[in-house]
N, C-alpha and C positions, 0 to 999 in steps of 0.2 A: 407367467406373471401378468401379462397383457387379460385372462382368463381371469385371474383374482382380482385385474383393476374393472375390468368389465361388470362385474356381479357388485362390487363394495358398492355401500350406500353413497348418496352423493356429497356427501361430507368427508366422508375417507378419502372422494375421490380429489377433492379441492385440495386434503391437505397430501397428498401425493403428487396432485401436479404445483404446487407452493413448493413443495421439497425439491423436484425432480429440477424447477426454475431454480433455484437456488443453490442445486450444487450446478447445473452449466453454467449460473455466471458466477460462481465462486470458481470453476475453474478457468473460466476467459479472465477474470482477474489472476490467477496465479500466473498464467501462462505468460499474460500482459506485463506485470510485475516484474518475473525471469529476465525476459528479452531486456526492459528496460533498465534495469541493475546490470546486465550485461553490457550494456550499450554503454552506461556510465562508466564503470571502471575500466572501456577501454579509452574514453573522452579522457578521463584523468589520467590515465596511463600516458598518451599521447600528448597531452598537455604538460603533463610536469617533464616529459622527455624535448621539450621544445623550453620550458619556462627555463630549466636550468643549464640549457644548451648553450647559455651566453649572449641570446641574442636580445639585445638593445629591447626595454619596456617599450618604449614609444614604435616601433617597429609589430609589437607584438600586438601590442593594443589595434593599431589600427591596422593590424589584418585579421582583429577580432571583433573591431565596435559594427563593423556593417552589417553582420550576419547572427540569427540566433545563438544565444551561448547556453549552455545549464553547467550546474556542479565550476568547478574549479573554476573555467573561465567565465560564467559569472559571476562571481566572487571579484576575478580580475577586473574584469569589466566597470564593475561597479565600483574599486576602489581608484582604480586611474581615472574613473569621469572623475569623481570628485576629488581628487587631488590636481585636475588640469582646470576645471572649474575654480576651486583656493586660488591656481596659481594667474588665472584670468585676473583679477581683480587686485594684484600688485601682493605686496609684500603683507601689506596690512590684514588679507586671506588668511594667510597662513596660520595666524596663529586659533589654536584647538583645532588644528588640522587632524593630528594625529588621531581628537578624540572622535570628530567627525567619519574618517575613514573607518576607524574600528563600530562606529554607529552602523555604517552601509555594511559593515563586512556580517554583521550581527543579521541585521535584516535581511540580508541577502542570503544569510544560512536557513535561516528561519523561513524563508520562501519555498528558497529549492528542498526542507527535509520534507515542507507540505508533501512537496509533487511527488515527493517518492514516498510516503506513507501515504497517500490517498487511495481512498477505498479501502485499507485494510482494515477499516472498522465493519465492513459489511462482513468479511470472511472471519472476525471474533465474532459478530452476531451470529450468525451462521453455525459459527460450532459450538457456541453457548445454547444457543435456542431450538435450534433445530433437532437433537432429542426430545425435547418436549413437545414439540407440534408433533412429533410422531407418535410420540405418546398420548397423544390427546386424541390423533387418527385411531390410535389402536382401543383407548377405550371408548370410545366411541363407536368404532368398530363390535366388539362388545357386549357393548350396550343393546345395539341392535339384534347380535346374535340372538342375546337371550331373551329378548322380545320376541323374536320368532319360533324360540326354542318353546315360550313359553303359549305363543297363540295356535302353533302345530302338536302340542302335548308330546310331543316326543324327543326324547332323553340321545338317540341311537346315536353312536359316532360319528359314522355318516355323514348324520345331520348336523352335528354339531360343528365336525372339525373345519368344512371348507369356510365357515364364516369367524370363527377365530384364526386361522388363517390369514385370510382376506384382513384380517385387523393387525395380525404383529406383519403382516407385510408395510402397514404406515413407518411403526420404530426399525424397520430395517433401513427404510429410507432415508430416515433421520440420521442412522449410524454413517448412511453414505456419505449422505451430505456434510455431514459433522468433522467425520475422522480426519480429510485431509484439507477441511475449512483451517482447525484447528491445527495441524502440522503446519500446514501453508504458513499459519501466522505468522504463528512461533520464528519458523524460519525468515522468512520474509522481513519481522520488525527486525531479527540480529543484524540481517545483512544490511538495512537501511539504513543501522544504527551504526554499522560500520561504516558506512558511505557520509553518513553525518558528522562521524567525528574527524574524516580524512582531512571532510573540506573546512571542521575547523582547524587540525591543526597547519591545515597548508593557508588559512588566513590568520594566522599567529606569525608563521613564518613570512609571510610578504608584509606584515603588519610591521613588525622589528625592521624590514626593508627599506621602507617608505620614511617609517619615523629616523630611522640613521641621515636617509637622504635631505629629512626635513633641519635634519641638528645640524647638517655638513654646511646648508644653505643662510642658518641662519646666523 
């Protein structure tokens, strides 16, 4: 292989190393993505086994407000500031409290799905597109051949095969790059999209929480 990138024109060879870039960080994004989808659902795991554990919001919160939060406890995070924020300013706060908190819990989903769908448009371009730059390596490839086929006059197999070759080795690249761009996606957007709706339904559920406590109060 190293033999066939050696001889290709120097246009095959740009879209080989373009591809060759493009599946290593198509796969440092998959690999990046794993770990951190990992990471998250043991956050939420360990969170909701604390949230429902009983113990006191106000206890929870502030041995959560000092240190970075993602996923479930910032969602928490963000809706006890702004429900102790309401409650700073007396009674008069409160009221469209409830619509207020469910505003932050909205944004607050809408941040954290960013972080976890980021980048994934690079590994859809990637498996969209990256067939075709191979494609393009390979006639190109080609092209050249038959220009040489045709300024040498000779027809022989020989001659012929190592430079088509040298060209569908471009669209193999592409296949590389492509196949597990595209797996990756596919997979990658389900499980985000599962991670997305956890943390909305776990802010529906603290949402009916907070509004109960707002009815209680007022």
């Amino acid at each position: 292989m190293i033999g066939m990138f050696m001889q290709a024109h120097i246009i095959v060879k740009l879209v080989m190393v373009g591809l060759l870039l493009a599946s290593v960080w198509s796969w440092a994004i998959i690999i990046d993505k794993q770990i951190l989808y990992a990471r998250t659902r043991r956050s939420m795991d360990r969170f909701e086994k604390v949230f429902w554990s009983g113990q006191s919001l106000e206890e929870l919160y502030r041995s959560l407000v000092s240190r970075p939060n993602h996923a479930l406890g910032a969602l928490f995070v963000a809706a006890m500031r702004e429900w102790k924020r309401s409650h700073e300013g007396g009674r008069a706060a409160v009221g469209g409290l409830t619509q207020r908190i469910e505003k932050v819990l909205d944004v607050t989903i809408v941040r954290e799905s960013e972080r976890l769908e980021s980048r994934l448009l690079f590994l859809a371009t990637v498996g969209s597109a990256a067939p075709f730059v191979g494609l393009f390596g390979t006639v190109w490839g080609i092209m050249s051949s038959f220009q040489a086929i045709a300024a040498s006059k000779n027809t022989n197999l020989a001659v012929v095969a190592p430079g088509i070759a040298e060209a569908l080795f471009a669209t193999a690249l592409g296949l590389l790059a492509a196949i597990p761009a595209v797996i990756a996606y596919n997979k990658l957007s389900a499980d985000a999209g599962k991670l997305s709706s956890r943390m909305e339904g776990f802010a529906d559920e603290f949402s009916a929480i907070l509004s109960r406590q707002i009815d209680e109060r007022s």
